[in-house]
C-alpha positions as a LaTeX table, in Angstrom:
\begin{tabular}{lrrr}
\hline
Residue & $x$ (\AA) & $y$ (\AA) & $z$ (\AA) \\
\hline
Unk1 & 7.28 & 15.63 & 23.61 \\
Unk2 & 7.69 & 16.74 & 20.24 \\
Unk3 & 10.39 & 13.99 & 19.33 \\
Unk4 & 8.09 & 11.36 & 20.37 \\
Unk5 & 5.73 & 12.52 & 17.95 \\
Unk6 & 7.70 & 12.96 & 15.44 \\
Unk7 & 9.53 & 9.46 & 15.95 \\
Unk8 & 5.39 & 8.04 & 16.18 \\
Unk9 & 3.90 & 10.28 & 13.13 \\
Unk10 & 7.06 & 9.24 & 10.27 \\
Unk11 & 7.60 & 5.44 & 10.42 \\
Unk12 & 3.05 & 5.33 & 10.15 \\
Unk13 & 3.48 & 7.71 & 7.54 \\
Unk14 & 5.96 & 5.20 & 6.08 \\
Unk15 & 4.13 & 2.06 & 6.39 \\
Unk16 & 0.78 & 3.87 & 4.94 \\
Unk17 & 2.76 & 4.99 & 1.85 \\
Unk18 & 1.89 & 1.88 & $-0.34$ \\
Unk19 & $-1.73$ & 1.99 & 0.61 \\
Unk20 & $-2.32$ & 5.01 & $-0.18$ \\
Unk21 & $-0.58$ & 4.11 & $-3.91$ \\
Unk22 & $-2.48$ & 1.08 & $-3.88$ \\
Unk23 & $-6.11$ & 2.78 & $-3.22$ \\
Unk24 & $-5.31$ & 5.61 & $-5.42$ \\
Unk25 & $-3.94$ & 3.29 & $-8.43$ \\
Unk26 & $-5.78$ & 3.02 & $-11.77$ \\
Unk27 & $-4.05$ & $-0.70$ & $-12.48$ \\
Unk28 & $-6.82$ & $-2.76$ & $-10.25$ \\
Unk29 & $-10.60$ & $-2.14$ & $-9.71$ \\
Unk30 & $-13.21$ & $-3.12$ & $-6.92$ \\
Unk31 & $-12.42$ & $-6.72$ & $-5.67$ \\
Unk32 & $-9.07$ & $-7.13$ & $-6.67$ \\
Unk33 & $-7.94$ & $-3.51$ & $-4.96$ \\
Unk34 & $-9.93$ & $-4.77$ & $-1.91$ \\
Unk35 & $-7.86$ & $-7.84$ & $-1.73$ \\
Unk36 & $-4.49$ & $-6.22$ & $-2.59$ \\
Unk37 & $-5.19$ & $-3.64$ & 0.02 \\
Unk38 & $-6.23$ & $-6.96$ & 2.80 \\
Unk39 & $-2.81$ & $-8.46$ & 1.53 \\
Unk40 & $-0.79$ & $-5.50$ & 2.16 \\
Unk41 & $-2.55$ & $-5.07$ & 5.79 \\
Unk42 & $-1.97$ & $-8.79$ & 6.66 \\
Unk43 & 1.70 & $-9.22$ & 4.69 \\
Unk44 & 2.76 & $-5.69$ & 5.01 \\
Unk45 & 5.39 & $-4.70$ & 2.00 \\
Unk46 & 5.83 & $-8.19$ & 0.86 \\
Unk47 & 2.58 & $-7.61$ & $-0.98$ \\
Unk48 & 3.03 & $-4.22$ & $-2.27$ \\
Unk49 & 6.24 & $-5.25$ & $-3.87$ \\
Unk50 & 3.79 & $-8.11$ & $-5.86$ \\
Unk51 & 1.41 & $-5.99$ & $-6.22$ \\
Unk52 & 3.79 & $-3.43$ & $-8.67$ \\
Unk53 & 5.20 & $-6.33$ & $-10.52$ \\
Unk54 & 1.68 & $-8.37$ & $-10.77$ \\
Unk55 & $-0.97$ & $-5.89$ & $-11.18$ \\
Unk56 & $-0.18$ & $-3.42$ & $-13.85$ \\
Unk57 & $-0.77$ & $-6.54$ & $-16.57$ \\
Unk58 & $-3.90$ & $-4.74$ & $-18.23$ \\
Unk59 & $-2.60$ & $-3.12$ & $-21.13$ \\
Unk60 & $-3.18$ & 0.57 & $-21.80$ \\
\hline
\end{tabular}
């Protein structure tokens, strides 16, 4: 029982990793997060990839 959890609870801990980067990120605000957050939900880690080459273009 425990195996199936753990094979259940690791690979969603996985594929939650870059939203939780994404919604926690100081790069992108309001809209734009919203939509790279939809893109990553719909496209999966396509869009987190573009999202750390695209979105840190603000300078600091």
């Amino acid at each position: 029982m425990e195996i199936a959890f753990f094979f259940l609870v690791i690979p969603f801990l996985i594929w939650l990793t870059p939203f939780i980067l994404v919604a926690k990120s100081d790069n992108v605000e309001g809209n734009e997060k919203l939509a790279w957050l939809l893109a990553m939900f719909f496209i999966s880690w396509f869009a987190w990839i573009f999202y750390m080459l695209l979105a840190p273009l603000k300078s600091r």
